[in-house]
TIVO-622657 format. One record per atom (N, C-alpha, C): x, y, z; residue number from 1; residue in three letters; atom name. Coordinates in steps of 0.1 Angstrom, whole numbers. Atoms other than C-alpha are relative to their C-alpha. Layout:
<atoms>
ATOM:X:Y:Z:NUM:Ala:CA
...
</atoms>
This chain:
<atoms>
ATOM:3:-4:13:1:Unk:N
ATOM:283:2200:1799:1:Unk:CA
ATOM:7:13:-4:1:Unk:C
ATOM:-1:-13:4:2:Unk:N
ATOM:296:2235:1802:2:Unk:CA
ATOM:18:2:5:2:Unk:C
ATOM:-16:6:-6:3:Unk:N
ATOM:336:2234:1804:3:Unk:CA
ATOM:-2:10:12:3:Unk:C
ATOM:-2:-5:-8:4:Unk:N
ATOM:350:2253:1832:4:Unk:CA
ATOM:3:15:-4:4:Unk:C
ATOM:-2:-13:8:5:Unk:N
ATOM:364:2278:1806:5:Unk:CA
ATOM:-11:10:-2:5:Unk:C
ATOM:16:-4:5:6:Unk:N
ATOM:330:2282:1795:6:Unk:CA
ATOM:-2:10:15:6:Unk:C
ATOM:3:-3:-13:7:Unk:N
ATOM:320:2288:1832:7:Unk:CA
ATOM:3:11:3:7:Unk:C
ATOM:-3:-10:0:8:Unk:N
ATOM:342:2311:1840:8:Unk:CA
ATOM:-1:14:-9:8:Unk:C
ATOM:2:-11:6:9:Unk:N
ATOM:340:2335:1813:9:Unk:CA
ATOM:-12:4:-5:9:Unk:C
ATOM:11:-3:0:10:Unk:N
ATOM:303:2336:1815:10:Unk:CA
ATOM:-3:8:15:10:Unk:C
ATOM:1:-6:-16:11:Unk:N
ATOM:309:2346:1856:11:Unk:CA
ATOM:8:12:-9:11:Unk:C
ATOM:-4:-13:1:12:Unk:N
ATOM:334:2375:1840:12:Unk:CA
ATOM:-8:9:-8:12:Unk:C
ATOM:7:-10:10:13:Unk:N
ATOM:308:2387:1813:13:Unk:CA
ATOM:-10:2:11:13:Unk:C
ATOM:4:0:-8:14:Unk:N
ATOM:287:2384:1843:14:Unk:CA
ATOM:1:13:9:14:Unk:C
ATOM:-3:-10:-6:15:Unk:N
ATOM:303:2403:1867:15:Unk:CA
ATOM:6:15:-6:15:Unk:C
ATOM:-4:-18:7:16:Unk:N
ATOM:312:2437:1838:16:Unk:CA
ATOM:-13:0:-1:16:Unk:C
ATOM:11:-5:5:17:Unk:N
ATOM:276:2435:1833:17:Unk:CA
ATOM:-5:10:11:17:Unk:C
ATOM:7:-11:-12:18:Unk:N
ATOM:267:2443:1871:18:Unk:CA
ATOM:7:12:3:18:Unk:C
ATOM:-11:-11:-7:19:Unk:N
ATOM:297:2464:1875:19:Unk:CA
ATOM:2:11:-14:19:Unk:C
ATOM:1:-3:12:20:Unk:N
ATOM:288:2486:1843:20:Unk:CA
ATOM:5:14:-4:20:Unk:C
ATOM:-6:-13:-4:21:Unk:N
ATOM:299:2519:1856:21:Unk:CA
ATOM:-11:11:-9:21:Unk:C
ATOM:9:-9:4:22:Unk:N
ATOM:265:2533:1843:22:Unk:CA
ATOM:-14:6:9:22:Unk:C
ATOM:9:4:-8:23:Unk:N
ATOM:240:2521:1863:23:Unk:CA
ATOM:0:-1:13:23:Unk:C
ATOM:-5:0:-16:24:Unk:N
ATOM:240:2521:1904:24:Unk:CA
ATOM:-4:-20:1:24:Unk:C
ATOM:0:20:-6:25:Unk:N
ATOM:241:2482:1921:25:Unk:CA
ATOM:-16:-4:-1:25:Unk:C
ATOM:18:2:-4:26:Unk:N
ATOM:203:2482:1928:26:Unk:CA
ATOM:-4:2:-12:26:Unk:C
ATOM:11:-2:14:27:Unk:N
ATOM:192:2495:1895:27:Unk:CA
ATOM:5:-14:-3:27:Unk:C
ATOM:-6:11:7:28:Unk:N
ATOM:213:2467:1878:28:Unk:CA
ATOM:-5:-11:2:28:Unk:C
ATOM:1:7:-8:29:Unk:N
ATOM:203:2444:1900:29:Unk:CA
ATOM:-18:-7:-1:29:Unk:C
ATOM:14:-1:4:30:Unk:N
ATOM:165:2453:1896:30:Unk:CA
ATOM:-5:-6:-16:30:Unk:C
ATOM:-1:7:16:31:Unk:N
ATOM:171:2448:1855:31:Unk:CA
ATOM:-1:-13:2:31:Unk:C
ATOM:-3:10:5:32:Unk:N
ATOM:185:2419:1859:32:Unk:CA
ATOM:-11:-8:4:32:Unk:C
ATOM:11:8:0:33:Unk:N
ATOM:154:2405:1877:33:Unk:CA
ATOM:-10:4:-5:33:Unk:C
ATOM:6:0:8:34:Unk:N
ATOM:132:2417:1856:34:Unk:CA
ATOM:-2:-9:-19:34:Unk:C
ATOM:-5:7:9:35:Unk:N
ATOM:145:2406:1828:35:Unk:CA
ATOM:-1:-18:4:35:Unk:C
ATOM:1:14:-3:36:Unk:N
ATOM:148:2370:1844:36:Unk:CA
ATOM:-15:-7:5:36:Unk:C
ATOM:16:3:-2:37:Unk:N
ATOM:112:2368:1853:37:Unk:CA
ATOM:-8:2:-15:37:Unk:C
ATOM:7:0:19:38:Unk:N
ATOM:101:2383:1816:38:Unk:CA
ATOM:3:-15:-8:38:Unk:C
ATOM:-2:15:11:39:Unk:N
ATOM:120:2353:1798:39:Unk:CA
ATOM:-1:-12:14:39:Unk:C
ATOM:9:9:-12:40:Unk:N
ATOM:102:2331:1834:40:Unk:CA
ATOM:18:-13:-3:40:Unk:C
ATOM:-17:8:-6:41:Unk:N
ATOM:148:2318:1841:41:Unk:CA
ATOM:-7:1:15:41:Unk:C
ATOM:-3:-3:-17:42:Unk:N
ATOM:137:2306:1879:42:Unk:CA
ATOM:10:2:-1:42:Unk:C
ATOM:-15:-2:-8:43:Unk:N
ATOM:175:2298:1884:43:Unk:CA
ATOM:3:17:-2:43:Unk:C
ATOM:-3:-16:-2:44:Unk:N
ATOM:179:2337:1874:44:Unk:CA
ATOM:-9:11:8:44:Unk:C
ATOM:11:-5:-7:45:Unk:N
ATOM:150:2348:1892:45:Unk:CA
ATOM:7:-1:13:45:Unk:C
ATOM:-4:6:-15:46:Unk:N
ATOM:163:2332:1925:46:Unk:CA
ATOM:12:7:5:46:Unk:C
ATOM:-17:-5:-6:47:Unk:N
ATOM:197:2343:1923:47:Unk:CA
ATOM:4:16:-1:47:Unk:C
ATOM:-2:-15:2:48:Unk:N
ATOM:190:2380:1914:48:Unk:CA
ATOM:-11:5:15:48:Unk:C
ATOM:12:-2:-15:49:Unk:N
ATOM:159:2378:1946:49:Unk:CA
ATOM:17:1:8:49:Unk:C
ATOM:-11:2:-15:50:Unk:N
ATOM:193:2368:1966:50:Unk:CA
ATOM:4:13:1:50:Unk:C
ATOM:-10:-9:-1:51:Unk:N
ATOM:215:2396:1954:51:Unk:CA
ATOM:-10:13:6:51:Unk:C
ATOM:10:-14:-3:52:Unk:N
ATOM:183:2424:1959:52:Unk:CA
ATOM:1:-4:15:52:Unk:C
ATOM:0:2:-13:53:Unk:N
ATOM:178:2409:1994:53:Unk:CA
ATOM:12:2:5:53:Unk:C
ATOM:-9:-4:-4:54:Unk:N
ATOM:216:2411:2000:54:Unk:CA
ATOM:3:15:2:54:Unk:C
ATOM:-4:-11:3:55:Unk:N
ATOM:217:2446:1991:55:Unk:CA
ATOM:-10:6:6:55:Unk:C
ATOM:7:-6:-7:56:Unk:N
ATOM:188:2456:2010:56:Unk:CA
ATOM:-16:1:-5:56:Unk:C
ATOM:12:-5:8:57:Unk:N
ATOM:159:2460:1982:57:Unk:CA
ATOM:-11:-9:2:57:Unk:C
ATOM:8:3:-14:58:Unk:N
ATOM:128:2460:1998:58:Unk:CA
ATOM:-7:-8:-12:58:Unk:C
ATOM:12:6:8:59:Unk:N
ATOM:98:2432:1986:59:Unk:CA
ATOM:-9:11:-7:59:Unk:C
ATOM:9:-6:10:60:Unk:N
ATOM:82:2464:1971:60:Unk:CA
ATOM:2:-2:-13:60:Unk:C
ATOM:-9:-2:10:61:Unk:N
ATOM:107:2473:1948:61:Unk:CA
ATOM:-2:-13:-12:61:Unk:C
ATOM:1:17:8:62:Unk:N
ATOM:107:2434:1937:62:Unk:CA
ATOM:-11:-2:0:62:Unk:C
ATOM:16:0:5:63:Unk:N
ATOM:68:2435:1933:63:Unk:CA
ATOM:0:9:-10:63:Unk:C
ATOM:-1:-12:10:64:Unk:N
ATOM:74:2466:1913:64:Unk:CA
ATOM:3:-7:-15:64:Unk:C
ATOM:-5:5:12:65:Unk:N
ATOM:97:2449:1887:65:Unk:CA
ATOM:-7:-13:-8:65:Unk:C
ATOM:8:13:3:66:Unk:N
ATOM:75:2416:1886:66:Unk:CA
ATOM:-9:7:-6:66:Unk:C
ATOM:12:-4:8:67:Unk:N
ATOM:47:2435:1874:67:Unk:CA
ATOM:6:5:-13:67:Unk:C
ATOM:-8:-4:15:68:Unk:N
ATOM:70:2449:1844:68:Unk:CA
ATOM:2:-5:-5:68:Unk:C
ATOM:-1:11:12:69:Unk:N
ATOM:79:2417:1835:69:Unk:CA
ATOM:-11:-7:0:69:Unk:C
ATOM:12:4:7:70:Unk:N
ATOM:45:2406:1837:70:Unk:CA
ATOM:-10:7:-9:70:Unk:C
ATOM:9:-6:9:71:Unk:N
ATOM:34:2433:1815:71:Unk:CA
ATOM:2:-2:-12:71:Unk:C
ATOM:-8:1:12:72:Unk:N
ATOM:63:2425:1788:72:Unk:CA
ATOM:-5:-11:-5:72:Unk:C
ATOM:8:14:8:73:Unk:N
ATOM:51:2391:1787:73:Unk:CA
ATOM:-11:0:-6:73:Unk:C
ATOM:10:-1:3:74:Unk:N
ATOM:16:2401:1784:74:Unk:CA
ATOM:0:7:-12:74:Unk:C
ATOM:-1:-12:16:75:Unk:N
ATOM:26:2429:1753:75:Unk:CA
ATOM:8:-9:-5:75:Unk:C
ATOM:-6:10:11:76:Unk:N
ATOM:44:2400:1739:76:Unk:CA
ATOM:-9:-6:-5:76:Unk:C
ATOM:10:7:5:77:Unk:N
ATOM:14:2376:1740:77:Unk:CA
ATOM:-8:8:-11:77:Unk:C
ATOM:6:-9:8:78:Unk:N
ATOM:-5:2407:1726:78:Unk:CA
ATOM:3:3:-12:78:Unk:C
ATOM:-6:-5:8:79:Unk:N
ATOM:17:2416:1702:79:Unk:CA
ATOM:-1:-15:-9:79:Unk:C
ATOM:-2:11:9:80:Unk:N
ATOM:18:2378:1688:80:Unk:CA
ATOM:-17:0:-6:80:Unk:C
ATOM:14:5:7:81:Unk:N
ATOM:-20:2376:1687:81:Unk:CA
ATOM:-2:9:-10:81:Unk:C
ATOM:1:-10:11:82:Unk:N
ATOM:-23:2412:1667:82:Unk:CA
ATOM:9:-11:-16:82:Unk:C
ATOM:-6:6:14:83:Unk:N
ATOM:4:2391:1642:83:Unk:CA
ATOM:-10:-9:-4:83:Unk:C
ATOM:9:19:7:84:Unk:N
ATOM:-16:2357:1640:84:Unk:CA
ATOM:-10:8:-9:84:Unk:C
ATOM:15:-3:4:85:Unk:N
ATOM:-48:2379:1637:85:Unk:CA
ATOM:4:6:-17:85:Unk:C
ATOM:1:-9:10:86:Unk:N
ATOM:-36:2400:1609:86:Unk:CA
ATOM:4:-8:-12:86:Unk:C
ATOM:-3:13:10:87:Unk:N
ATOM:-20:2368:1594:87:Unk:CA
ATOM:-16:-5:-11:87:Unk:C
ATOM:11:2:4:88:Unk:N
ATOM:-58:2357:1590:88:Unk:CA
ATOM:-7:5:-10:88:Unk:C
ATOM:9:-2:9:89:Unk:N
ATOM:-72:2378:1572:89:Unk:CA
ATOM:0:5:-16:89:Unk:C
</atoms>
């Protein structure tokens, strides 16, 4: 489905993102699973767990960030019900 062109220049936007020359490997790294657990991407969950484990970062760290993206999700749900509710009345 996804040409190879495609492919590839989703791996190079890919690879300037981690390599951002702002951020250290680990922070970047930590975003990125965060972010991949907030919008609940296993395949990006899994493959950002790989890179933290390759690089050394410890199961805290990645308990750490899981709870950030389970709070974003939960101030999202939050934030939707405040709308509905206000819709109501």
């Amino acid at each position: 489905m996804i040409s190879p062109k495609q492919n590839e220049a989703f791996e190079n936007f890919l690879a300037t993102v981690k390599e951002n020359g702002v951020l250290d490997e680990e922070t970047t790294i930590l975003a990125f699973l965060t972010a991949a657990m907030a919008i609940r991407c296993r395949y990006c969950a899994e493959r950002f767990i790989d890179y933290a484990k390759n690089l050394g970062i410890s199961d805290e760290k990645m308990g750490a960030v899981a709870a950030v993206a389970m709070c974003v999700r939960a101030g999202s749900a939050r934030a939707l019900a405040f709308d509905l509710a206000e819709k109501q009345d």
